[in-house]
C-alpha positions as CSV (number, residue, x, y, z in Angstrom):
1,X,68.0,106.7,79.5
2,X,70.9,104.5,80.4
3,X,71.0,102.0,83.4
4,X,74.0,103.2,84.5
5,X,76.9,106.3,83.9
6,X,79.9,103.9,83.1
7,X,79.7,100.2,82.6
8,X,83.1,98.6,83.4
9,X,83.6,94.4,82.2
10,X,86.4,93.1,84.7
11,X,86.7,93.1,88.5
12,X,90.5,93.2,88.2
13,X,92.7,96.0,90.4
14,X,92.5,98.0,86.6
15,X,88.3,97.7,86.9
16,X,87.8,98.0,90.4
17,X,90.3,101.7,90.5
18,X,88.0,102.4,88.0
19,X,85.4,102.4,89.6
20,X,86.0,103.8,92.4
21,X,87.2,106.8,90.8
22,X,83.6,107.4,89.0
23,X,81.8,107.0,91.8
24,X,83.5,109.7,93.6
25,X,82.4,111.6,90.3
26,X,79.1,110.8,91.6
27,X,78.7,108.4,88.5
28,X,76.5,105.3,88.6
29,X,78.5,102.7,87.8
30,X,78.3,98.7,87.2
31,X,81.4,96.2,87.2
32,X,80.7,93.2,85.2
33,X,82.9,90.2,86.2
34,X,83.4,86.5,84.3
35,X,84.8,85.0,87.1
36,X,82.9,84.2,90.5
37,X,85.2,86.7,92.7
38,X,86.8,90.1,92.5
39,X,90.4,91.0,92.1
40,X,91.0,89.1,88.7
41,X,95.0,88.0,88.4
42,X,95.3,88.8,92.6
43,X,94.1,86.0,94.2
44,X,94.9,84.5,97.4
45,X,94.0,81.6,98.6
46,X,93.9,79.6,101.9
47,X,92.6,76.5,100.6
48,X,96.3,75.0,99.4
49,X,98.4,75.3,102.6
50,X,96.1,76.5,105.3
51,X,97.6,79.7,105.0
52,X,97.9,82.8,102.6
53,X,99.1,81.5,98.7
54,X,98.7,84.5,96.4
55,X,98.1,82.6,93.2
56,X,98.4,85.4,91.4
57,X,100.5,88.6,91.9
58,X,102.3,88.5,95.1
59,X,104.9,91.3,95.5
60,X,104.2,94.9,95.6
61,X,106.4,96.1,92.7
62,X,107.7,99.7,92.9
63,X,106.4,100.6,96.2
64,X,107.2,104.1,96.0
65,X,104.8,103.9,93.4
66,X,102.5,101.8,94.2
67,X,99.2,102.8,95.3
68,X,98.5,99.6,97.3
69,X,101.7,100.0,99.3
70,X,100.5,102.7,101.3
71,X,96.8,100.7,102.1
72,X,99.0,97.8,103.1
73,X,101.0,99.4,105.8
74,X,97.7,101.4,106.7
75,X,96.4,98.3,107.1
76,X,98.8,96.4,109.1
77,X,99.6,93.9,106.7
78,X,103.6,92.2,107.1
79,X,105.9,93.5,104.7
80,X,109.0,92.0,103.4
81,X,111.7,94.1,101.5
82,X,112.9,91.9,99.0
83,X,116.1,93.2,96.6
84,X,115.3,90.3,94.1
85,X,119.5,89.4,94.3
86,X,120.3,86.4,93.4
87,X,121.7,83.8,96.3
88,X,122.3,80.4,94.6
89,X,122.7,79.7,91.0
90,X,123.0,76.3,89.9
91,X,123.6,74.6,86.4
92,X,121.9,71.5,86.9
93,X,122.7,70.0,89.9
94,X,126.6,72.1,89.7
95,X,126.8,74.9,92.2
96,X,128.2,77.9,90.6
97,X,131.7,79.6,91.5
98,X,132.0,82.6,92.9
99,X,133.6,83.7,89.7
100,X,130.7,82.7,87.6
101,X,128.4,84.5,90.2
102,X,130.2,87.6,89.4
103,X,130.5,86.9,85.9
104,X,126.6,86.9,86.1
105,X,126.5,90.1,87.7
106,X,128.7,91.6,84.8
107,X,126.6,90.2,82.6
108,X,123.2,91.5,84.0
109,X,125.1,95.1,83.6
110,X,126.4,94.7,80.6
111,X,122.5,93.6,79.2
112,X,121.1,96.9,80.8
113,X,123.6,98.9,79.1
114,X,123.0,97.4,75.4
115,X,119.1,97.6,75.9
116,X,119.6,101.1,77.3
117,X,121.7,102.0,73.6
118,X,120.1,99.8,71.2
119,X,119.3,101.4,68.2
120,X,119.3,98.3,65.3
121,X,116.9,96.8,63.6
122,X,116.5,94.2,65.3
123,X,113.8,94.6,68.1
124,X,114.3,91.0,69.7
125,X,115.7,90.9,72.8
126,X,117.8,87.9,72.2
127,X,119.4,89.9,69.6
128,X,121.5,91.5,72.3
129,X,123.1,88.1,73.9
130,X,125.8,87.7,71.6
131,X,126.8,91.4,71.8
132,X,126.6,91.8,75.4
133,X,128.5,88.3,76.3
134,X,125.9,87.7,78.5
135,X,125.4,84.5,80.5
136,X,121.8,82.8,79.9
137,X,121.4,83.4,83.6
138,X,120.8,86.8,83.1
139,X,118.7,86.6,80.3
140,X,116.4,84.2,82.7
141,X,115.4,87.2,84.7
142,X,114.9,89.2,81.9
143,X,112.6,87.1,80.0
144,X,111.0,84.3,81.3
145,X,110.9,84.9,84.8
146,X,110.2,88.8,84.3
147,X,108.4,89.4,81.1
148,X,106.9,85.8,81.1
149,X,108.9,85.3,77.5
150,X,112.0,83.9,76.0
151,X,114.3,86.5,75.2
152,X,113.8,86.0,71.5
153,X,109.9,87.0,72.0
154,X,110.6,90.1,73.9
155,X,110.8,93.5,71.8
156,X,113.6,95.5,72.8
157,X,112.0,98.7,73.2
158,X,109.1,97.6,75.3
159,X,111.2,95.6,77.6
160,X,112.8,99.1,77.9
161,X,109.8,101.3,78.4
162,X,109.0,99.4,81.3
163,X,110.5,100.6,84.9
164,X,113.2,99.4,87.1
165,X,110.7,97.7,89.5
166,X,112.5,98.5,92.8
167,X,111.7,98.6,95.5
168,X,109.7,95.5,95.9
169,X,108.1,94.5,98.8
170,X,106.5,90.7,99.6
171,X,103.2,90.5,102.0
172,X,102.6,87.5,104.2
173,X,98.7,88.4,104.7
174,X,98.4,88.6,100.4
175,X,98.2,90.4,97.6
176,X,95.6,89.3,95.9
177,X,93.4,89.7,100.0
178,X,95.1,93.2,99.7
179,X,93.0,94.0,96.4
180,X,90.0,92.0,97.7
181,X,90.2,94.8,100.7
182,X,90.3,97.7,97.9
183,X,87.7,96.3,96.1
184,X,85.0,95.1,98.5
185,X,82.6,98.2,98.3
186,X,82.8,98.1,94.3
187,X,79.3,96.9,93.2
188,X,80.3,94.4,90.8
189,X,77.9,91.1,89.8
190,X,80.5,88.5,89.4
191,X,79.5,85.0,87.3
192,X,78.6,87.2,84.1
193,X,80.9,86.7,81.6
194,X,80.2,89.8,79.0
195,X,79.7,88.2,75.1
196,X,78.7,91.3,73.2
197,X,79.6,95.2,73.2
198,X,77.1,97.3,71.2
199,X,77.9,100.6,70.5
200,X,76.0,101.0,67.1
201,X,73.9,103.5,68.7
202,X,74.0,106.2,71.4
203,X,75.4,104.8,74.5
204,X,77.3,101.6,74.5
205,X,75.2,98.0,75.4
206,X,76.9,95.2,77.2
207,X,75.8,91.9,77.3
208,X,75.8,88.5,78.0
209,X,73.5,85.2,78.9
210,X,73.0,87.0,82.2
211,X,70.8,90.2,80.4
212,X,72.3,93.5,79.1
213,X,73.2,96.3,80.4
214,X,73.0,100.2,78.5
215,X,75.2,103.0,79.8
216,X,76.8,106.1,78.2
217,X,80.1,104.4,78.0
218,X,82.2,101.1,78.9
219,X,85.8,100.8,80.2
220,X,87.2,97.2,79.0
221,X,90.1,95.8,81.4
222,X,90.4,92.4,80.1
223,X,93.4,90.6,78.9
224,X,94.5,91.1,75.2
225,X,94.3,87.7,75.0
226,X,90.1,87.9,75.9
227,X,90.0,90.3,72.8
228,X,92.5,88.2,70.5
229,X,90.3,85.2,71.3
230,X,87.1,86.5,70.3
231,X,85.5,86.0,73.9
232,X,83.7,89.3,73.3
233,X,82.1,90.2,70.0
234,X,81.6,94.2,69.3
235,X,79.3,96.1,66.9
236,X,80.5,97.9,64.6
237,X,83.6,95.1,64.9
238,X,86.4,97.4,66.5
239,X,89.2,99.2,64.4
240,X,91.6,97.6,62.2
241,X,94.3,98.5,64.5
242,X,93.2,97.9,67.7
243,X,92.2,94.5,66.7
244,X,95.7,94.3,65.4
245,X,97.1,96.0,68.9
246,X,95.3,93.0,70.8
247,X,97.2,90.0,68.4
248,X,100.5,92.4,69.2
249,X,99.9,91.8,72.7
250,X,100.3,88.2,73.3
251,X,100.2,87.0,76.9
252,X,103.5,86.0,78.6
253,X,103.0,83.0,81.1
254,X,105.0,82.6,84.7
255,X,104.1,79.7,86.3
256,X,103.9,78.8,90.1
257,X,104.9,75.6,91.9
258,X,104.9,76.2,95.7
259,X,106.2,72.7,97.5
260,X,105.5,72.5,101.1
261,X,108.9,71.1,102.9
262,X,108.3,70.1,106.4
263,X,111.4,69.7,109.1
264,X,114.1,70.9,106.1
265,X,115.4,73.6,105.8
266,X,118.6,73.1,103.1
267,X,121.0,75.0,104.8
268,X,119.0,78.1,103.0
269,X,117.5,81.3,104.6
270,X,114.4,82.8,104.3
271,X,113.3,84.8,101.2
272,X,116.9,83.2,99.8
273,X,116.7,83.3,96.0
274,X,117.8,80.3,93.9
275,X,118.0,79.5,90.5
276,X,118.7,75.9,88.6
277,X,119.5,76.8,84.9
278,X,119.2,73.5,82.7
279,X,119.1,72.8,78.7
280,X,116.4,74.3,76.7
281,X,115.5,77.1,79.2
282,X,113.6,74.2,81.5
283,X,114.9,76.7,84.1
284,X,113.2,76.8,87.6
285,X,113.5,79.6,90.2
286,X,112.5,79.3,94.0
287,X,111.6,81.7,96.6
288,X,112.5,80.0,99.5
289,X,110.5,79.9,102.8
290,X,109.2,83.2,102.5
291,X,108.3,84.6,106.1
292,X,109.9,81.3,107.4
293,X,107.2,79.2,106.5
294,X,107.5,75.7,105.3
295,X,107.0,76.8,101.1
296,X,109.6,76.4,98.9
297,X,107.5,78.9,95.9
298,X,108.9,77.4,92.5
299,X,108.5,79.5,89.3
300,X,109.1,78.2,85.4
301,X,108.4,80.8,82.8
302,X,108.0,81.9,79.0
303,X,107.6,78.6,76.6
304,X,108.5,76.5,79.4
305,X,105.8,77.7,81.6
306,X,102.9,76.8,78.6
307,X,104.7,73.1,78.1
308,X,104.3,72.2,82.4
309,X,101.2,73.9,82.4
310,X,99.8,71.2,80.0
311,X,101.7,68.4,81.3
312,X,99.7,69.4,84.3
313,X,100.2,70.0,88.2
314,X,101.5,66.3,89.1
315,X,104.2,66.8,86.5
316,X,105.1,70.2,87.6
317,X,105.3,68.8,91.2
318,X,107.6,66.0,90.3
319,X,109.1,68.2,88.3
320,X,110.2,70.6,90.8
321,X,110.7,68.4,93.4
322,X,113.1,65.9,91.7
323,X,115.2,69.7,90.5
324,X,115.5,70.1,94.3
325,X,116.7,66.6,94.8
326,X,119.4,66.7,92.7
327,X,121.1,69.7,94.4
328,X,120.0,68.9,98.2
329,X,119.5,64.6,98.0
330,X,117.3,62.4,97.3
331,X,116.4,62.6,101.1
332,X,114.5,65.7,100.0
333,X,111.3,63.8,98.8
334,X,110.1,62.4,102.0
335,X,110.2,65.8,103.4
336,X,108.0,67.2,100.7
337,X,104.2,67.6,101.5
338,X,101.7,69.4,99.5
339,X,102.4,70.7,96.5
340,X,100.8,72.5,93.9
341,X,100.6,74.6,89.6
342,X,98.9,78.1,89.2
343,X,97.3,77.6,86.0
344,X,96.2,80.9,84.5
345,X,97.4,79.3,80.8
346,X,93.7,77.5,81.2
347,X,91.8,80.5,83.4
348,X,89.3,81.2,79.9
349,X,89.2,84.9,81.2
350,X,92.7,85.4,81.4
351,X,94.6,83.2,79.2
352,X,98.2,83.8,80.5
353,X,100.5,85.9,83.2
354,X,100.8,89.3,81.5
355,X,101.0,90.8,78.5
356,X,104.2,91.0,76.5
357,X,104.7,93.5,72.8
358,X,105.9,91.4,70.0
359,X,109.2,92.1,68.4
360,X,108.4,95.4,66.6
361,X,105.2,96.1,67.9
362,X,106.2,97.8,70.5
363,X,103.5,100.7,69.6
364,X,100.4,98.0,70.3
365,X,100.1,99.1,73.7
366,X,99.6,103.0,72.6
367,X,97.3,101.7,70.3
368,X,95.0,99.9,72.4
369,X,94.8,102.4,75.0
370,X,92.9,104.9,72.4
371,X,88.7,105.1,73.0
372,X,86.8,104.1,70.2
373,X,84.0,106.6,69.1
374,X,84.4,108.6,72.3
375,X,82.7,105.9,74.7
376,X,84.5,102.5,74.7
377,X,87.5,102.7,76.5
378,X,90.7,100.5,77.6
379,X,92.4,99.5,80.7
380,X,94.7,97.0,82.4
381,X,98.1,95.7,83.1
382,X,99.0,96.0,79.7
383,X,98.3,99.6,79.0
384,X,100.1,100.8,82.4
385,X,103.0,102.3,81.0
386,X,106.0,102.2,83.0
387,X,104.1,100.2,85.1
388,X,103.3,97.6,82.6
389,X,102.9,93.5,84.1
390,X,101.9,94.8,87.7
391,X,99.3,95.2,89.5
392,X,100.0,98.7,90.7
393,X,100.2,99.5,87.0
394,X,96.5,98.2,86.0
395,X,94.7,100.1,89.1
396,X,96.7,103.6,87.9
397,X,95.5,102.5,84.4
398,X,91.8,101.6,85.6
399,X,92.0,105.7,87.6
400,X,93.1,107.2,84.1
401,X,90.8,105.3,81.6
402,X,88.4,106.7,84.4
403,X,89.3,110.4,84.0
404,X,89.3,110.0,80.3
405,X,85.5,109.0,80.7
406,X,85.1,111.7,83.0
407,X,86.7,114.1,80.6
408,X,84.1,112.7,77.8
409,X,80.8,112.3,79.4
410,X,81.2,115.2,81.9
């Protein structure tokens, strides 16, 4: 007999929907978590600032959509609209015109429209620049800052499979408490990182330096990047092509520097959007005093994100810090107090932001979303279809790759 129904390795939004969907099956069911907490990628935290610091996910994309909008406003939490348009552009430390600022908005049409009709062979999204006259600016959003790659890492067609993201909503009380809330009557033994899938026999086996657990089948919701790495080994190894998929699905990296700037405010509102573009795509991005606190929420992305992340968090500080000083003063700095890096480049269980389809591999995510031998099964942020790189997307993920075990074990 198995211990459980369903054994489930992750305590992410993908494992945790899960989860909850079998046990209103009436399905025994066991999450199995590496890390010491739930809600994997959401996290908030009150330890930098004194308040609520989602170090992970922080806005609610496609609300209309999004299953944890609803629970939000159910449960009181303070929602912020947030059309994502851009308020400040700056090349270096040059303000742009307002012709430029409408040239940029030209621009970001003119990119929708060729990835909307692109047809060539060539599946990089950088491919498209040249054609579509578009200003780097744009192309900032589109890769680093959205898909957590440079343009030229980005395939075309799964950059277009994924859904305009609007509306998008920002929460002062946190995302990552938000999926915490969702999560907290999950039974889930956290601190057990799983090292071995067995599913030689009947049943699957999971296991780990913590024991082993048996159960009729297992829903996976790590990171492509867990798999890629060999952080889990399976018997019989897994399939050709998903192991392929996984490799396909390299992790994109967006990288948070929230600065806390006391008695300043720099002439900018709250939840104003500004962007610095500099050489090399060293481009930085701020949310600025979101729900008129004192945070000035910096974000680098794509190759640039993996270079400050191992410079480290004193570099990304200074580094943020002295962009700001160039456009406001040098006066800035002795307004700056805390600061602070999200590091998910280092998190072992993670091992980026999200994941993004290589150039021509757009298909990996189809791929790794089959079952193998009709009881190990796939989940995540990276098999959420239009949905893909949210949050929202992993827990609708973590409900289907439940009804697909539901469908097979009855």
């Amino acid at each position: 007999m198995a211990d459980f129904d369903v054994v489930i390795v992750g305590a992410g939004s993908a494992g945790l929907a899960a989860a909850k969907v079998l046990i209103a099956q009436g399905k025994s069911v066991q999450v199995i978590e590496a890390m010491d907490r739930i809600g994997g990628r959401a996290h908030t935290t009150d330890d930098w600032f004194g308040m609520p610091f989602d170090i992970g996910c922080a806005w609610l994309h496609a609300a209309d959509r999004n299953p944890y909008f609803p629970e939000a406003q159910a449960a009181g939490w303070t929602l912020y609209h947030h059309d994502m348009s851009l308020d400040h552009l700056y090349f270096g430390d040059r303000k742009a015109t307002e012709a430029e600022m409408a040239k940029l908005a030209e621009a970001e049409a003119a990119l929708a429209a060729c990835v909307e009709n692109h047809t060539g062979p060539d599946d990089r999204l950088s491919s498209l620049l040249t054609e579509c006259h578009a200003l780097r600016a744009a192309t900032t959003f589109s890769g680093p800052m959205d898909f957590g790659k440079d343009d030229d890492e980005i395939s075309v067609a799964d950059f277009k499979a994924a859904a305009d993201l609007d509306p998008n909503y920002f929460t002062r009380e946190g995302f990552g408490a938000l999926v915490a809330r969702f999560g907290a009557d999950v039974p889930v033994r956290t601190g057990c990182p799983v090292r071995r899938v067995d599913w030689s026999g009947a049943g699957v086996t999971v296991s780990g330096d913590w024991g082993s657990i048996h159960a009729d089948a297992v829903i996976l919701t790590v990171s492509p990047a867990v798999l890629a790495f060999d952080e889990i080994a399976f018997h019989p190894a897994l399939p050709p092509a998903h192991v392929e998929a996984a490799f396909d699905l390299p992790m994109g990296l967006l990288t948070k520097i929230p600065l806390e700037i006391r008695g300043a405010r720099l002439g900018l509102d709250a939840f104003d959007d500004l962007l610095i573009e500099r050489h090399a795509r060293h481009d930085i991005f701020f949310l600025c005093f979101p729900f008129d606190t004192d945070l000035m929420v910096g974000f680098v992305g794509g190759d640039f994100a993996w270079e400050i992340e191992a410079a480290g968090e004193e570099a990304a500080v200074d580094f943020a810090t002295t962009r700001l000083a160039a456009i406001f003063g040098a006066d800035i700095k002795r307004h700056v107090g805390r600061g602070h890096m999200t590091n998910w480049s280092a998190d072992r269980w993670v091992r980026g932001a999200y994941a993004a389809a290589r150039p021509g591999k757009a298909q990996a995510r189809a791929v790794l979303a089959q079952p193998v031998g009709a009881r190990v099964f796939f989940a995540g942020e990276h098999l959420a279809g239009s949905l893909i790189q949210t949050c929202g997307g992993a827990r609708l993920s973590g409900e289907a790759a439940a009804r697909a075990v539901l469908a097979q074990i009855g």
